[in-house]
C-alpha positions in Angstrom: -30.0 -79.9 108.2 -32.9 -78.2 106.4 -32.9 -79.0 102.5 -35.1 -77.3 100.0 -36.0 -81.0 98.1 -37.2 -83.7 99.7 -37.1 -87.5 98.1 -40.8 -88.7 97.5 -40.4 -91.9 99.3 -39.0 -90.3 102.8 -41.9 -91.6 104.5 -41.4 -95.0 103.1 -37.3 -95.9 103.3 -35.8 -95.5 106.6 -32.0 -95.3 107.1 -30.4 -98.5 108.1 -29.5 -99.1 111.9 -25.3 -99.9 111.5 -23.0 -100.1 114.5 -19.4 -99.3 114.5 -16.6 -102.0 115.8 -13.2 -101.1 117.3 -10.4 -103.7 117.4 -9.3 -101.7 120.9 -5.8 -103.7 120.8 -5.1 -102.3 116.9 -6.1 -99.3 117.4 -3.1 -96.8 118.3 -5.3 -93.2 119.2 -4.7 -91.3 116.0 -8.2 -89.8 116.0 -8.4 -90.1 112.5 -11.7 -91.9 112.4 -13.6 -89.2 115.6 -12.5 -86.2 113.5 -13.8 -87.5 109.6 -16.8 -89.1 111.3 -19.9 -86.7 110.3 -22.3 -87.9 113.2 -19.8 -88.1 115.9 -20.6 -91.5 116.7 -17.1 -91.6 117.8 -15.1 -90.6 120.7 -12.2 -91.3 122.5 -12.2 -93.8 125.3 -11.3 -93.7 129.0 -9.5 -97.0 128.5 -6.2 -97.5 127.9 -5.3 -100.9 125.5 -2.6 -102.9 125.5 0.4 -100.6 123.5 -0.9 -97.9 125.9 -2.8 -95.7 123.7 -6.6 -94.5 124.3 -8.8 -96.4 121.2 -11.9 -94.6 119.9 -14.9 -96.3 121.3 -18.7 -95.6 119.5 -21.2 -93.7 121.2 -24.2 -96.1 121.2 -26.8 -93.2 121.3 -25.7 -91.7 118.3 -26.4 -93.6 115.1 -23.9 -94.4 112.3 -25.1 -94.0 108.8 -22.6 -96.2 107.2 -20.7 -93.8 105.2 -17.0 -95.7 105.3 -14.9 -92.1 106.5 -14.1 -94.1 109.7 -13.1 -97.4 107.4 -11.5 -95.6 105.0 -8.9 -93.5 107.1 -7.3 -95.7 109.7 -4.2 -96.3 109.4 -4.6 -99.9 111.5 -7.7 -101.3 109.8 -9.0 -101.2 113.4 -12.5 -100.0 112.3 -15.2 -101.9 110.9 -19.2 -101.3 110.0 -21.6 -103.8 110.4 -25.3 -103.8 109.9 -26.9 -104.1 113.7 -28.6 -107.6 113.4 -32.3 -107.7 115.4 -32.7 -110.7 117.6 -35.0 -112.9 117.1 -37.6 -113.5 120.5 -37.1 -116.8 121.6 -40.4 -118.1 121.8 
């Protein structure tokens, strides 16, 4: 997206790095949370869960921004947004 503004302190504050969780066995395949989702970090999967339905699965090369769509419309409280922790090096 091109935007006539800019924020003054784009070089300084980067966007947070959040990763999107799937309880696969809640989930029933609406597609609720793929088609509100404004990054497409979500797609269906090739699995099948337990009830038989095909659960959205995150795409790990696409990053999530942490907007809340996802959270916000599933019926099954299946979807969740977590900050992506950094591991520590074991030294």
């Amino acid at each position: 997206m091109n935007y006539w503004r800019k924020p003054l302190d784009r070089d300084k504050v980067k966007p947070g790095d959040f990763e999107v969780h799937i309880l696969k066995d809640r989930c029933k395949g609406c597609r609720f949370c793929i088609d509100f989702c404004p990054r497409q970090v979500l797609r269906d999967s090739d699995d099948l869960n337990t009830k038989g339905y095909r659960p959205a699965a995150a795409d790990p090369a696409k990053q999530c921004i942490n907007c809340g769509f996802c959270v916000i419309v599933c019926p099954e409280f299946a979807v969740s947004v977590a900050m992506r922790l950094e591991k520590e090096p074991n030294v």
